[in-house]
DRENDOTOR-445187 format. One record per residue (C-alpha): residue in one letter; chain; x, y, z. Coordinates in Angstrom, 1 decimal, padded with zeros to 4 digits. Layout:
REM DRENDOTOR-445187
residuo: a	cadena: A	X: X	Y: Y	Z: Z
...
***
This chain:
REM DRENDOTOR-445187
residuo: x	cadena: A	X: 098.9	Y: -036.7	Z: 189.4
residuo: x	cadena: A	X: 097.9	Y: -035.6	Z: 186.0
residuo: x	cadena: A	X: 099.8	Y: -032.3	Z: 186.4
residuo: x	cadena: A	X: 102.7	Y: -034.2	Z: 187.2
residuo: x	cadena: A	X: 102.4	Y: -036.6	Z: 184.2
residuo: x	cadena: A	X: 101.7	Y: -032.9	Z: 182.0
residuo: x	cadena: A	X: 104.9	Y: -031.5	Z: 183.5
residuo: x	cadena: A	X: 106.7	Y: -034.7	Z: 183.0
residuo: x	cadena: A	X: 105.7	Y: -034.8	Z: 179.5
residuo: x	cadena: A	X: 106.5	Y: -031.2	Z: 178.7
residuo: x	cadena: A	X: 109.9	Y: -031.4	Z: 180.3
residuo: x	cadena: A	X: 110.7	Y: -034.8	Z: 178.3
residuo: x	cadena: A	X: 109.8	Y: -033.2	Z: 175.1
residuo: x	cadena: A	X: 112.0	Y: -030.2	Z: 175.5
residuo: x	cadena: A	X: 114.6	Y: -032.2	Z: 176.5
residuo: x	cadena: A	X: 114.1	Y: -034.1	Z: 172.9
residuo: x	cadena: A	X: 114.3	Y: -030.9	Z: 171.2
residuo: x	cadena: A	X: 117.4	Y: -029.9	Z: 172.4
residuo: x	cadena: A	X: 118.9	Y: -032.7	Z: 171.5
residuo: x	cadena: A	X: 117.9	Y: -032.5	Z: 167.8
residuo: x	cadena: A	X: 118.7	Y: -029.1	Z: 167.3
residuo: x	cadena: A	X: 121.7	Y: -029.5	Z: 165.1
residuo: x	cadena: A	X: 125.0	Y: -027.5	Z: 165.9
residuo: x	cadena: A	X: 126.5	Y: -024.3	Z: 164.3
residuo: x	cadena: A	X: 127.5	Y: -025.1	Z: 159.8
residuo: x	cadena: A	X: 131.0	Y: -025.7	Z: 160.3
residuo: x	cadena: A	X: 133.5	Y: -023.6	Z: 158.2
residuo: x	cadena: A	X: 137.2	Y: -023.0	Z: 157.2
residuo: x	cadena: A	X: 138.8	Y: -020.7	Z: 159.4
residuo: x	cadena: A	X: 140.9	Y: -017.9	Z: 157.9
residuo: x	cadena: A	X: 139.7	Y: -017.2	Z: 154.4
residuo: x	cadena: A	X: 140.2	Y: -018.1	Z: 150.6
residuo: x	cadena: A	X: 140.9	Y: -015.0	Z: 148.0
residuo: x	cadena: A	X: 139.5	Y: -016.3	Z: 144.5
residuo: x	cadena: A	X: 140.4	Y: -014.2	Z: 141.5
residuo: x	cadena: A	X: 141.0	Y: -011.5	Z: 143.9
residuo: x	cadena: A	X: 137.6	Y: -011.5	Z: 146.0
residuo: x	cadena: A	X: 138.1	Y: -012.1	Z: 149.5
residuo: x	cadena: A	X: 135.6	Y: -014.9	Z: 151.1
residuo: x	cadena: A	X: 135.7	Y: -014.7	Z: 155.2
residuo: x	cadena: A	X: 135.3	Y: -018.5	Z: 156.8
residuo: x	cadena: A	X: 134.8	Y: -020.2	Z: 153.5
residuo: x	cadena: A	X: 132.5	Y: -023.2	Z: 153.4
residuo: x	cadena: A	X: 131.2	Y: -024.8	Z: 150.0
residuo: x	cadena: A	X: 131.1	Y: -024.0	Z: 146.8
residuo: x	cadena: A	X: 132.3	Y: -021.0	Z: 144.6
residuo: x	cadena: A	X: 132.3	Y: -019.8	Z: 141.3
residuo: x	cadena: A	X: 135.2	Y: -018.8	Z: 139.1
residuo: x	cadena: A	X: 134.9	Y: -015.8	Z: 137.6
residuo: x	cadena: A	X: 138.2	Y: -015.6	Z: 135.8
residuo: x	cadena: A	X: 140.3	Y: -017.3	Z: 133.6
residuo: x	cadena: A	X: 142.9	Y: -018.1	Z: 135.0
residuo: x	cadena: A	X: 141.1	Y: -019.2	Z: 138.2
residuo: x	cadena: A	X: 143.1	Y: -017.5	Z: 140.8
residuo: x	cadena: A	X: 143.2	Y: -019.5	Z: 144.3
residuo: x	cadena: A	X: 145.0	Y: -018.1	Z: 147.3
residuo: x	cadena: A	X: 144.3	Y: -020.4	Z: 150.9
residuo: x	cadena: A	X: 144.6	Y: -018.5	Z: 153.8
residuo: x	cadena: A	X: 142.6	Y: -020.8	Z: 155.8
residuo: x	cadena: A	X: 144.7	Y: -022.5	Z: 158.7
residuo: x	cadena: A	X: 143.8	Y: -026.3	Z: 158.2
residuo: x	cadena: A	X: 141.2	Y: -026.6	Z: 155.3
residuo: x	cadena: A	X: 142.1	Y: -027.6	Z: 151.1
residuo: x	cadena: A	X: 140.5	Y: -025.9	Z: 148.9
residuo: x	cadena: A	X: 139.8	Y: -027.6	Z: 145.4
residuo: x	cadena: A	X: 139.4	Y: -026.0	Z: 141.8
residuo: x	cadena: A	X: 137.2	Y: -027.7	Z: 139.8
residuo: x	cadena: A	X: 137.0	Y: -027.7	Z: 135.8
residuo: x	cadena: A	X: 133.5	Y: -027.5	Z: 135.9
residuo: x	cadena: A	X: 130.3	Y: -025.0	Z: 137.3
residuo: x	cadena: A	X: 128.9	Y: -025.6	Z: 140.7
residuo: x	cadena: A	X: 131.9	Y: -027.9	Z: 141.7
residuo: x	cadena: A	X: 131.1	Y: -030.2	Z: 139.3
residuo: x	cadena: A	X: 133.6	Y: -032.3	Z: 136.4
residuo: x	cadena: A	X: 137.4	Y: -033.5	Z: 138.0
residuo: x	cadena: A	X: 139.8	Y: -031.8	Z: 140.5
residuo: x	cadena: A	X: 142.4	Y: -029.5	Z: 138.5
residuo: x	cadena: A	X: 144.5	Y: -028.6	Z: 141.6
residuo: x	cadena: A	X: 144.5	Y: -028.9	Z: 145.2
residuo: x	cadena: A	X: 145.4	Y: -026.0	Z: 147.2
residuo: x	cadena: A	X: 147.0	Y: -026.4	Z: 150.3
residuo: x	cadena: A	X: 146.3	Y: -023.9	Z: 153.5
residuo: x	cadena: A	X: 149.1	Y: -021.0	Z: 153.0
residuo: x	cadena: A	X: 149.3	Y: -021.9	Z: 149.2
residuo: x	cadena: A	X: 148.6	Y: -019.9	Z: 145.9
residuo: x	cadena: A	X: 147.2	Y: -021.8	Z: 143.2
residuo: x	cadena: A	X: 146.2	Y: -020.6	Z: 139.4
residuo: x	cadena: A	X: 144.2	Y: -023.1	Z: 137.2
residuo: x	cadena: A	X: 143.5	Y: -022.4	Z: 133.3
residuo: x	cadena: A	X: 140.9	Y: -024.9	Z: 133.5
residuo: x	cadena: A	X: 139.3	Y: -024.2	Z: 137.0
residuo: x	cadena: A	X: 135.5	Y: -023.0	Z: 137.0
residuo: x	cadena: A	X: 134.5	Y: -022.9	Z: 140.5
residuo: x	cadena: A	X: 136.1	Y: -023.5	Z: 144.1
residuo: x	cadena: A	X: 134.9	Y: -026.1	Z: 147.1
residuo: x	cadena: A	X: 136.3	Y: -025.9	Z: 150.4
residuo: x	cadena: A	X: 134.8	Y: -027.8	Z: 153.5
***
C-alpha cells in the first residue's frame, strides 16, 4: 500500500510539472533589417544605431514599432507594417512582439 501511495505521489507530481513548464518564447516570423543589420525571428526590443533609424519588416504578420527613446522607451514615431520600409529621424530603438 505505501508503495502504491509513493508511486501515486510521484506520478501526480510529474504530471504537475509538466503542466507548468511554460511553452517555447514566441517570436515574429520572417525577420526585421534595422539600419541594415539583419535580426532572424525578431522578438523584443532593439537599439537604433543610426540616425535615420532604418526599419525594413520582413516578418509575415507582426508590426514593428520605432520608438524616440532607448530601450523602447518615450512615444511611437512610426509603425511599420509586415512588407513595409520605414525611416524615422527620431527613432532610437525598435520593439516587435
Amino acid at each position: 500500500m505505501r508503495r502504491i501511495a509513493t508511486t501515486l505521489g510521484t506520478l501526480t507530481t510529474a504530471a504537475l510539472l509538466g503542466l507548468a513548464v511554460p511553452g517555447p518564447a514566441h517570436a515574429a516570423n520572417g525577420f526585421l533589417v534595422i539600419d541594415g543589420r539583419p535580426v532572424i525571428h525578431p522578438s523584443g526590443c532593439y537599439e537604433s544605431t543610426d540616425t535615420p533609424t532604418t526599419v525594413a519588416n520582413r516578418t509575415h504578420d507582426a508590426i514593428a514599432y520605432i520608438f524616440t527613446g532607448p530601450d523602447c522607451t518615450g512615444d511611437i514615431d512610426t509603425a511599420v507594417q509586415p512588407g513595409r520600409l520605414a525611416e524615422s529621424d527620431t527613432g532610437a530603438s525598435v520593439w516587435i512582439d
